[in-house]
N, CA, C and O of each residue as an XYZ file, in Angstrom:
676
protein
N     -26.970     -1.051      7.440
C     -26.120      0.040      6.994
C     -24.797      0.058      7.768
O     -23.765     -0.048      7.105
N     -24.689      0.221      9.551
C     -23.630      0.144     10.267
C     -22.340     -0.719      9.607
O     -21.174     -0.333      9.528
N     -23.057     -2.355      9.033
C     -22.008     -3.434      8.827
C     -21.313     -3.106      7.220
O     -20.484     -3.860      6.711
N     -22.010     -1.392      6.319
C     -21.490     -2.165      5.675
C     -20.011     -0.226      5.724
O     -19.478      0.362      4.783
N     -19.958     -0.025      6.863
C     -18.806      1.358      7.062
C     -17.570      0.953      6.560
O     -17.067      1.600      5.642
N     -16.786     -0.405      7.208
C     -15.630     -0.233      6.697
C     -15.475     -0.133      5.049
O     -14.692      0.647      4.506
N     -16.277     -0.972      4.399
C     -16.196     -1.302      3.336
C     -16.204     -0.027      2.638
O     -15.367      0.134      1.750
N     -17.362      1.281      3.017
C     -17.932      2.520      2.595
C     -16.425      3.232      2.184
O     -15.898      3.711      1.180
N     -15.958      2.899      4.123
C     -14.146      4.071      4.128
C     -13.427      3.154      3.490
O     -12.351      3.700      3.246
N     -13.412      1.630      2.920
C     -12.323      1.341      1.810
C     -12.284      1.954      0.290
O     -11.278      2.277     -0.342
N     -13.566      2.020     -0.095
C     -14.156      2.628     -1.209
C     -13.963      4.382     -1.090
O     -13.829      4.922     -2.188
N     -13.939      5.222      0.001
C     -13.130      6.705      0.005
C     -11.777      6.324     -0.033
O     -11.172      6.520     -1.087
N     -11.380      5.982      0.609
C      -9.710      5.808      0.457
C      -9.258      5.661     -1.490
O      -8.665      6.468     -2.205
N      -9.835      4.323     -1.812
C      -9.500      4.353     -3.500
C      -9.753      5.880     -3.746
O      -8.891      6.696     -4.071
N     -10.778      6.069     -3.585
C     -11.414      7.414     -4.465
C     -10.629      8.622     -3.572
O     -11.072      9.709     -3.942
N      -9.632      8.773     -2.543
C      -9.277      9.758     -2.426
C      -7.862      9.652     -3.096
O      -7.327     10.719     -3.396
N      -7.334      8.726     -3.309
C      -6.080      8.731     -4.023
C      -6.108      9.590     -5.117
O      -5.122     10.325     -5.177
N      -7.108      9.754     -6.191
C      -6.607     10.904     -7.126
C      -6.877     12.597     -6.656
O      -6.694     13.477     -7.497
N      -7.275     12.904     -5.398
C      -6.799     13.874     -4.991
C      -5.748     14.194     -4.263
O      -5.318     15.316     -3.993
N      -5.325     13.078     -3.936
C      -3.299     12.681     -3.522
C      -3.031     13.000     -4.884
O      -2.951     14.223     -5.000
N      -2.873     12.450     -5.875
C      -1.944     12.206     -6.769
C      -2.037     13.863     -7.175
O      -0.963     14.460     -7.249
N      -3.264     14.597     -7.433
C      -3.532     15.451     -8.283
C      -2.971     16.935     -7.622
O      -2.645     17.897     -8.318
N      -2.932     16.905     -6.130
C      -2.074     17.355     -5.435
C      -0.976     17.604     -5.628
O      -0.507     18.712     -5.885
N      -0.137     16.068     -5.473
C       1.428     16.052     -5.767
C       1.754     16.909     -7.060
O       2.736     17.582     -7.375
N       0.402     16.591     -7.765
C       1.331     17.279     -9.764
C       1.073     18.338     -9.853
O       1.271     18.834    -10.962
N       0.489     19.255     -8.729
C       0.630     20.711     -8.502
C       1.267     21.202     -7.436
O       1.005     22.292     -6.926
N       2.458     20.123     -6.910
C       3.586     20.654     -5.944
C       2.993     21.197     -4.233
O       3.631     21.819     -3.383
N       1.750     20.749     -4.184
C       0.905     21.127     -2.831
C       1.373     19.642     -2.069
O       0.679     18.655     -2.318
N       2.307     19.527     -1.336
C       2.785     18.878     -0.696
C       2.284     19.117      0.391
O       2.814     18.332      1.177
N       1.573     19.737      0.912
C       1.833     20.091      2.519
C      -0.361     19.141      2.258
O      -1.063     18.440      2.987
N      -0.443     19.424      1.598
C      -2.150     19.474      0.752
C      -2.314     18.326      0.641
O      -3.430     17.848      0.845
N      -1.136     17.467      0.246
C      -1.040     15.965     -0.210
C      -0.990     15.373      0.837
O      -1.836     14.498      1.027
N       0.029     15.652      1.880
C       0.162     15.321      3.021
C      -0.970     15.049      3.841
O      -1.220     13.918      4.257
N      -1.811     16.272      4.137
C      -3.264     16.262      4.792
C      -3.538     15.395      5.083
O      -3.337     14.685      6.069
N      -4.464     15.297      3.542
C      -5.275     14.229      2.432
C      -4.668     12.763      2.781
O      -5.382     11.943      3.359
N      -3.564     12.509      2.479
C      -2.793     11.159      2.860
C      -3.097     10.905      4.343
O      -3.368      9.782      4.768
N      -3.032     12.144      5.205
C      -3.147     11.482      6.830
C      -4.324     10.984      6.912
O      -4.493     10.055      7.703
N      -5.732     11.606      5.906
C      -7.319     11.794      6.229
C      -7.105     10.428      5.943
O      -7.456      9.651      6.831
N      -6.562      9.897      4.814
C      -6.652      8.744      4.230
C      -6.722      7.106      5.173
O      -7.668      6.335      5.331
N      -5.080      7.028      5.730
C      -4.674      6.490      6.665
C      -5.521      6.459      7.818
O      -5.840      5.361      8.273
N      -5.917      7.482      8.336
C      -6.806      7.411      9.351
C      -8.275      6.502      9.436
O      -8.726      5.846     10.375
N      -8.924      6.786      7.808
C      -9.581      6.182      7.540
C      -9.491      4.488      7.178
O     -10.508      3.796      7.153
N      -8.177      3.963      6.917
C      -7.583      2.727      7.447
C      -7.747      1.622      8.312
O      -8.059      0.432      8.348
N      -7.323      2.764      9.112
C      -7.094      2.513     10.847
C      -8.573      2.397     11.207
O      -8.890      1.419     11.884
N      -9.408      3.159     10.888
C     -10.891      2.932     11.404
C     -11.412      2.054     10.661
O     -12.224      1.446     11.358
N     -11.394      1.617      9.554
C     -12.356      0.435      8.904
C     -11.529     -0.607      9.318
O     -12.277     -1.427      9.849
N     -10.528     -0.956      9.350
C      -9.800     -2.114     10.325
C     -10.219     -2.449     11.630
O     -10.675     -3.534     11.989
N     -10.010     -1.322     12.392
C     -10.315     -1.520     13.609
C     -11.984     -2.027     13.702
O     -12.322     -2.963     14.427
N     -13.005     -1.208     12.803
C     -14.396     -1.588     13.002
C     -14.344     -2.938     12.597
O     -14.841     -3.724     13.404
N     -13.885     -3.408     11.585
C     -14.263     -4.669     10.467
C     -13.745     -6.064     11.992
O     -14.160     -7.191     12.265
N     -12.815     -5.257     12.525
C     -12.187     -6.741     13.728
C     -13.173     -7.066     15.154
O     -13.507     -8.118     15.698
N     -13.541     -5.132     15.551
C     -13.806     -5.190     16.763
C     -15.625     -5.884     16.786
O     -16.283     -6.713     17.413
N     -15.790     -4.940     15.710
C     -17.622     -5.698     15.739
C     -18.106     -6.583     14.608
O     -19.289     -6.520     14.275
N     -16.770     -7.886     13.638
C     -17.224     -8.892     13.397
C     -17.382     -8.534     11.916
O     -17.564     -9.486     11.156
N     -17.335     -7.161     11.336
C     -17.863     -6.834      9.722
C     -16.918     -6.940      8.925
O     -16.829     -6.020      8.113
N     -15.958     -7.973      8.847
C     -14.962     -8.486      8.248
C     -15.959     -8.649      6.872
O     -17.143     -8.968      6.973
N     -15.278     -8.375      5.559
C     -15.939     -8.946      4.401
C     -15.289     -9.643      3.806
O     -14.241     -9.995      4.347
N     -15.614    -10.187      2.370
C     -14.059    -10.578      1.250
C     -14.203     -9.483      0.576
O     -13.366     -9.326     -0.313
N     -15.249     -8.396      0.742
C     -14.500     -7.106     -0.387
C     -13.610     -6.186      0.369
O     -12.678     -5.568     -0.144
N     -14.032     -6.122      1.897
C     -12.948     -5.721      2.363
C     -11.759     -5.908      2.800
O     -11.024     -5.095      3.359
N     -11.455     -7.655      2.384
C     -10.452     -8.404      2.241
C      -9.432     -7.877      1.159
O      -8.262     -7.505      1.239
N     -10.276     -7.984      0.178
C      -9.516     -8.260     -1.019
C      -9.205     -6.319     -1.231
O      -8.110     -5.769     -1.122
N     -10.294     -5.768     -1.489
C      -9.663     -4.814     -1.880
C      -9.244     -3.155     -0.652
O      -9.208     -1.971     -0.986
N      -8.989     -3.810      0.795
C      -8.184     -2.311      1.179
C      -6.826     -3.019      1.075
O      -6.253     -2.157      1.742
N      -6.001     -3.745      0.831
C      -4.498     -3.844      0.495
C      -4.546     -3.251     -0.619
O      -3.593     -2.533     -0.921
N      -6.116     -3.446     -1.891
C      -5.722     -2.570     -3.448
C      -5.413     -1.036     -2.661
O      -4.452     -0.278     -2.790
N      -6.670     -0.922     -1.782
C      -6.285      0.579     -1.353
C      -5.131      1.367     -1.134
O      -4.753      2.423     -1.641
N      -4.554      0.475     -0.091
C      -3.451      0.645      0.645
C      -2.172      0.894     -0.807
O      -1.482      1.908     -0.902
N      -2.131     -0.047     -1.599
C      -1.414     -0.542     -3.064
C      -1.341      0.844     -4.160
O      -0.287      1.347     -4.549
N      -2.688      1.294     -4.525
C      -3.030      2.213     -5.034
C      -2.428      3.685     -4.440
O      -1.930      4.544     -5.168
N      -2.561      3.788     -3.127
C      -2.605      5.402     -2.602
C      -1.016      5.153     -2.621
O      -0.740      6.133     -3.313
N       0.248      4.544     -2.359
C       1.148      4.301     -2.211
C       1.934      4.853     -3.754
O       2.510      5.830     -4.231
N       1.439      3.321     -4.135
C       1.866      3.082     -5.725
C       1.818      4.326     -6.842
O       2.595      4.587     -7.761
N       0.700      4.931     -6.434
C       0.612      6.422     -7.092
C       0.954      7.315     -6.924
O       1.228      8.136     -7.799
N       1.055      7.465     -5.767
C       2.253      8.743     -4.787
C       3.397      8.156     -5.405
O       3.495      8.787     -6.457
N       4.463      7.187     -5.361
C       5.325      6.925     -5.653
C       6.074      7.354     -7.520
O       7.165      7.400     -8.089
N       4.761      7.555     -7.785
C       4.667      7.635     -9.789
C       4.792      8.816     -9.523
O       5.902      9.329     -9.390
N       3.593      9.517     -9.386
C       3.305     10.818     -8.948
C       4.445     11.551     -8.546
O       4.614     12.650     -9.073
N       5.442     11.055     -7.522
C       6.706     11.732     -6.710
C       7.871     11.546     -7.823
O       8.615     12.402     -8.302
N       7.807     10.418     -8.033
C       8.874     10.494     -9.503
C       8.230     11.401    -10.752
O       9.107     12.166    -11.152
N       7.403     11.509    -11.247
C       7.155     12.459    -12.267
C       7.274     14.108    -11.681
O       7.372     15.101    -12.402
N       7.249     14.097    -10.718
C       7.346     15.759    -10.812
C       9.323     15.710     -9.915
O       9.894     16.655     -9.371
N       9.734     14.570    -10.066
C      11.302     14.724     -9.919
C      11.907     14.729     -8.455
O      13.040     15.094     -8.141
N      10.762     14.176     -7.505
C      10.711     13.902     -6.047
C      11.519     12.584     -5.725
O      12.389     12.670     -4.857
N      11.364     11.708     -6.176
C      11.328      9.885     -5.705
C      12.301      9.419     -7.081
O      12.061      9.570     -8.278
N      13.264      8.912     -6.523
C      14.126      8.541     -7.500
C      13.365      6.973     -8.203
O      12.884      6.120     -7.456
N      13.379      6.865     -9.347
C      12.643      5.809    -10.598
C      13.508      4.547    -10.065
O      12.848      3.519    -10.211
N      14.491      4.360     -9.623
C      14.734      3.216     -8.699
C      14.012      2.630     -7.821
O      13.552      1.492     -7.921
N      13.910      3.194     -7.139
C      12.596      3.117     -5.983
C      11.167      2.892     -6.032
O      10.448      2.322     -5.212
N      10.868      3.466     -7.188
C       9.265      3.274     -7.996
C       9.378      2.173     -8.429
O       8.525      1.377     -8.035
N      10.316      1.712     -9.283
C      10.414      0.683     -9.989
C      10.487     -0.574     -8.610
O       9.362     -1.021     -8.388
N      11.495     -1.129     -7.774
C      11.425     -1.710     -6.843
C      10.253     -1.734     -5.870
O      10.375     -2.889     -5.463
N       9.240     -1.258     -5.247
C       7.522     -0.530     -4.732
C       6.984     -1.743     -5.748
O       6.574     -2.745     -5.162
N       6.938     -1.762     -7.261
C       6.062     -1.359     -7.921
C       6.432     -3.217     -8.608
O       5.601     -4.125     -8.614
N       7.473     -3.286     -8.969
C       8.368     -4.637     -9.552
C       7.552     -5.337     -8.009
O       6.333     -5.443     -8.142
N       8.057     -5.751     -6.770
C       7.538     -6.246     -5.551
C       6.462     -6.193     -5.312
O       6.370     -6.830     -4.263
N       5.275     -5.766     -5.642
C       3.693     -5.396     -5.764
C       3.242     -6.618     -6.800
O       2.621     -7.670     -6.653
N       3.938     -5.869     -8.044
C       3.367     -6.877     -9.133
C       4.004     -7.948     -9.000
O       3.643     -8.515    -10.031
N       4.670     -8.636     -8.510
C       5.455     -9.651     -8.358
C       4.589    -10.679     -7.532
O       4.316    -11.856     -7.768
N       4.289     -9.953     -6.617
C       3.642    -10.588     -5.586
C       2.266    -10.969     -6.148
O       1.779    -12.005     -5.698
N       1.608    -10.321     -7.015
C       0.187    -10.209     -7.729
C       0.394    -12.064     -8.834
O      -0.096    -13.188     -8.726
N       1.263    -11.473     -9.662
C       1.589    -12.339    -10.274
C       1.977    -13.955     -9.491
O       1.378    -14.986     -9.797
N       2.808    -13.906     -8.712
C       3.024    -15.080     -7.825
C       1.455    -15.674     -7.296
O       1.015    -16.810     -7.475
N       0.884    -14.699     -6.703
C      -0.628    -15.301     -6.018
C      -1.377    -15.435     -7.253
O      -2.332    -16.118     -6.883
N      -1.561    -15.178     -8.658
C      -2.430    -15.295     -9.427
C      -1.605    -17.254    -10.187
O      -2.332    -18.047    -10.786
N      -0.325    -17.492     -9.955
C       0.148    -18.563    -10.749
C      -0.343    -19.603     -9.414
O      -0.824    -20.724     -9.577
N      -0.111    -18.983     -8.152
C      -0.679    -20.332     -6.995
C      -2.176    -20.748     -7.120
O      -2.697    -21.859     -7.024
N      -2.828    -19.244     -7.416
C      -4.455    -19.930     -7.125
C      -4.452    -20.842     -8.341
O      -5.091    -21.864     -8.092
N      -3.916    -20.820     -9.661
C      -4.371    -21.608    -10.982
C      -3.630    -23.079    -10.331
O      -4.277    -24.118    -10.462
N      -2.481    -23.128     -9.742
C      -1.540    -23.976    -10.177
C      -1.854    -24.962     -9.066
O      -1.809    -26.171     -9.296
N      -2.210    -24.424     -7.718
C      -2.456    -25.091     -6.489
C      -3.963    -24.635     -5.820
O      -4.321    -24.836     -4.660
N      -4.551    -24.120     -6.647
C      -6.249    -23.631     -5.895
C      -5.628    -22.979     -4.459
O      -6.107    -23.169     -3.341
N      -4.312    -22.077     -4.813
C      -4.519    -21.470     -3.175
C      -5.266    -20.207     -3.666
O      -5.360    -19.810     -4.827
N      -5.776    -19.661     -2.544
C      -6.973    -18.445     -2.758
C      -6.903    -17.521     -1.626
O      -7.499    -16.451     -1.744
N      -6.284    -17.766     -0.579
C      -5.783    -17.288      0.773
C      -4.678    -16.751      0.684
O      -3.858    -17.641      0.907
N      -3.954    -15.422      0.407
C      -3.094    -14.726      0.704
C      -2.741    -13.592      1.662
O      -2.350    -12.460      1.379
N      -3.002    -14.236      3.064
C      -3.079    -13.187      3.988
C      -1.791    -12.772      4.361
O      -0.829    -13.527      4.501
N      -1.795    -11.183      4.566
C      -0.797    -10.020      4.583
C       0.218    -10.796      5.713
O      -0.143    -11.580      6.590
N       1.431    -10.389      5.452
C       2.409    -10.597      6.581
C       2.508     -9.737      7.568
O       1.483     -9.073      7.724
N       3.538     -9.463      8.434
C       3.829     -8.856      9.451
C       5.149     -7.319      8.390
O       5.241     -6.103      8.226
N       5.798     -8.556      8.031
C       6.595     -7.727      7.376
C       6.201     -6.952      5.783
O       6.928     -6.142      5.209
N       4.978     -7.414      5.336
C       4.034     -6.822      4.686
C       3.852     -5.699      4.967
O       4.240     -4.659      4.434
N       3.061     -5.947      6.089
C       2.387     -4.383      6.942
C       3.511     -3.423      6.909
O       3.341     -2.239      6.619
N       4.769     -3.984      7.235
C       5.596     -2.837      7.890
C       6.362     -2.041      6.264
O       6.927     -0.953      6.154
N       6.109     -2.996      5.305
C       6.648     -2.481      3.812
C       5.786     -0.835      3.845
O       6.201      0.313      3.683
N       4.000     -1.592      4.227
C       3.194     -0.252      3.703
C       3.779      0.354      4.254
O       4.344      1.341      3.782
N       3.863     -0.028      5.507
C       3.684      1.728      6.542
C       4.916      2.340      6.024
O       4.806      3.447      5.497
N       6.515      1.574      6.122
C       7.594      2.432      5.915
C       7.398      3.406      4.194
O       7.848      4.523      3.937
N       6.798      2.725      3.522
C       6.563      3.118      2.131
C       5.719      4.646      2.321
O       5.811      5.766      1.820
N       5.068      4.140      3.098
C       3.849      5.206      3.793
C       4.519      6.646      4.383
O       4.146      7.816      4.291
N       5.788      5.951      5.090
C       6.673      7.290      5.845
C       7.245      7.824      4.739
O       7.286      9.043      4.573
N       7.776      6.903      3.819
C       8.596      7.727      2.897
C       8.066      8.935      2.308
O       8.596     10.041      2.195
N       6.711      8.449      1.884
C       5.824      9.513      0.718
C       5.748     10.716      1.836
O       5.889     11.857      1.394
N       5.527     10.549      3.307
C       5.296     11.612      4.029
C       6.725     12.627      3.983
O       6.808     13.843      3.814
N       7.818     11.563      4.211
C       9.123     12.221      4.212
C       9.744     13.619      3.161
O      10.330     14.680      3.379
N       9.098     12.720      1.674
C       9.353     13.389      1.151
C       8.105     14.781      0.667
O       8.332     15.660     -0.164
N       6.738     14.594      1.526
C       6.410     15.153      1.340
C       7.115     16.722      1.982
O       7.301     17.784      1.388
N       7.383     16.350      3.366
C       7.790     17.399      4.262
C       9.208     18.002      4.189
O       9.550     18.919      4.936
N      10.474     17.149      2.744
C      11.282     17.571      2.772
C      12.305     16.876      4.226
O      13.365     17.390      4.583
N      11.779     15.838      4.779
C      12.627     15.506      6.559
C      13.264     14.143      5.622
O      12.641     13.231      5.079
N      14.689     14.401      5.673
C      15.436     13.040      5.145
C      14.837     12.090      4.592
O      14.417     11.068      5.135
N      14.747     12.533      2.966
C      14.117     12.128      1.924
C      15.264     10.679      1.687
O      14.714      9.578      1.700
N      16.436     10.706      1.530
C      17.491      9.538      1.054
C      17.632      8.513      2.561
O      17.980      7.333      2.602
N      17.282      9.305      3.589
C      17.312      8.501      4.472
C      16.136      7.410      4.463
O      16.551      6.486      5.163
N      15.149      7.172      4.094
C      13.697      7.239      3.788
C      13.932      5.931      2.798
O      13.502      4.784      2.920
N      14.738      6.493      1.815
C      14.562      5.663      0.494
C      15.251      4.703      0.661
O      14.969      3.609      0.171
N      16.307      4.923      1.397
C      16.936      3.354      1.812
C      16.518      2.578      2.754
O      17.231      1.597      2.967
N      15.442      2.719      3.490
C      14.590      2.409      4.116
C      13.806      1.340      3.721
O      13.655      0.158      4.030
N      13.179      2.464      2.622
C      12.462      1.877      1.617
C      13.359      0.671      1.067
O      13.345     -0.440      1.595
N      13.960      0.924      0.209
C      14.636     -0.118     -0.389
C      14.992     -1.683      0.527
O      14.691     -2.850      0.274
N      15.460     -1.300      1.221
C      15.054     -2.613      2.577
C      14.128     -3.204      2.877
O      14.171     -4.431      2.789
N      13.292     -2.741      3.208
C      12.034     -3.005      3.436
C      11.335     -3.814      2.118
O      10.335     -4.529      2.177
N      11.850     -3.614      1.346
C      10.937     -4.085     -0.236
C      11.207     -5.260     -0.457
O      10.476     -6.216     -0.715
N      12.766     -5.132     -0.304
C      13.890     -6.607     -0.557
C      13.757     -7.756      0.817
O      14.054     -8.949      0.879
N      13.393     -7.160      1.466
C      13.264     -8.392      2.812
C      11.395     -8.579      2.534
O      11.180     -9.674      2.013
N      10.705     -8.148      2.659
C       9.131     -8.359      2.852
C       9.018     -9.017      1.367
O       8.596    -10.167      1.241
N       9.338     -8.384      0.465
C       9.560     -9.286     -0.842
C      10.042    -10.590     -1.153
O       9.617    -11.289     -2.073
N      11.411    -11.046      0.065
C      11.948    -12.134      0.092
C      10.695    -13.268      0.838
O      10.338    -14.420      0.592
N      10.374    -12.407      1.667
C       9.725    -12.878      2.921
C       7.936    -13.570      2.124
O       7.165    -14.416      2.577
N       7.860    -12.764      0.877
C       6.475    -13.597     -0.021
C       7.212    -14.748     -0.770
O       6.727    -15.875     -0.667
N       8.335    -14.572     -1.513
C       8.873    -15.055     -2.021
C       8.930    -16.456     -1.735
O       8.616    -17.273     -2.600
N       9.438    -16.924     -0.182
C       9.513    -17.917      0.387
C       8.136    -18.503      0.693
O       7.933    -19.697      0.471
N       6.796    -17.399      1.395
C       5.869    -18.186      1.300
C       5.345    -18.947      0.117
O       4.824    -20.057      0.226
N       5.515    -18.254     -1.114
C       4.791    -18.571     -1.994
C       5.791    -20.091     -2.264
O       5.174    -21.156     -2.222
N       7.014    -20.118     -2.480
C       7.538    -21.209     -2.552
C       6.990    -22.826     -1.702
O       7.078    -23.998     -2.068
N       6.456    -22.223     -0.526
C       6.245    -23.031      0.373
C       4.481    -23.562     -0.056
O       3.715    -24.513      0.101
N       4.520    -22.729     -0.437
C       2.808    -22.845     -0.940
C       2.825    -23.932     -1.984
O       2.067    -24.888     -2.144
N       3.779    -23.575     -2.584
C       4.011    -24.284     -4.029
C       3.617    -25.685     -3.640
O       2.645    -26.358     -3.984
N       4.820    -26.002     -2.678
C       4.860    -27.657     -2.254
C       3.858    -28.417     -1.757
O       4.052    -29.605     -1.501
């Protein structure tokens, strides 16, 4: 039972995202916020368990980046539909996600690669993506945030871009 926790808190995390989202579309920001920290936290602990005592899986490979992808990606919809997150920004998140999906789905056919492990500048896309949704949850320099964002998308994006190129060869 112990080996199989992280995997348990990757599987709450998916499933807490539609009480993020469902939050946001009743303007409980402060509610969303919470929920998003409970979330994250829960992250941080199935990571940390999955490294420190060896319970690394491939489901918890493969799907806490969906996690991570999902709670983001939907806040981001979510923040643009109720008129929060400018549709620039969703669209760029969301264009760089699937981009990246698409790129690793043409390598595994084209070159049997099957290994797409996260970058450095990966990580730092979530997290800043991560500050933003908080930013604008709390109203603390929402445009400051988004250009942030927007940076962050275009360099970590460049930054698959090139691996995958390199993969290619």
């Amino acid at each position: 039972m112990f080996r199989h926790i992280p995997n348990i808190l990757t599987v709450l995390r998916l499933i807490g995202t539609a009480p993020v989202v469902w939050l946001i579309l009743e303007h409980e920001f402060r509610w969303a916020l919470l929920v998003s920290f409970l979330i994250a936290v829960t992250d941080s602990i199935d990571g940390w368990m999955a490294r420190k005592w060896k319970l690394e899986s491939r489901f918890g490979a493969i799907m806490d980046p969906i996690a991570d992808k999902l709670l983001v990606g939907s806040g981001f919809v979510a923040l643009w539909y109720v008129g929060a997150m400018p549709l620039w920004l969703v669209m760029m998140a969301l264009g760089r996600d699937l981009g990246i999906v698409l790129a690793a789905a043409v390598l595994n056919w084209w070159k049997g690669v099957r290994e797409f492990p996260p970058s450095r500048l990966g990580k730092a896309n979530t997290f800043i993506l991560m500050c933003t949704v908080a930013a604008v949850f709390l109203d603390f320099y929402p445009n400051v945030f988004f250009g942030m964002s927007a940076f962050i998308i275009v360099v970590s994006g460049a930054r698959y871009a090139y691996l995958g190129i390199a993969a290619a060869k």
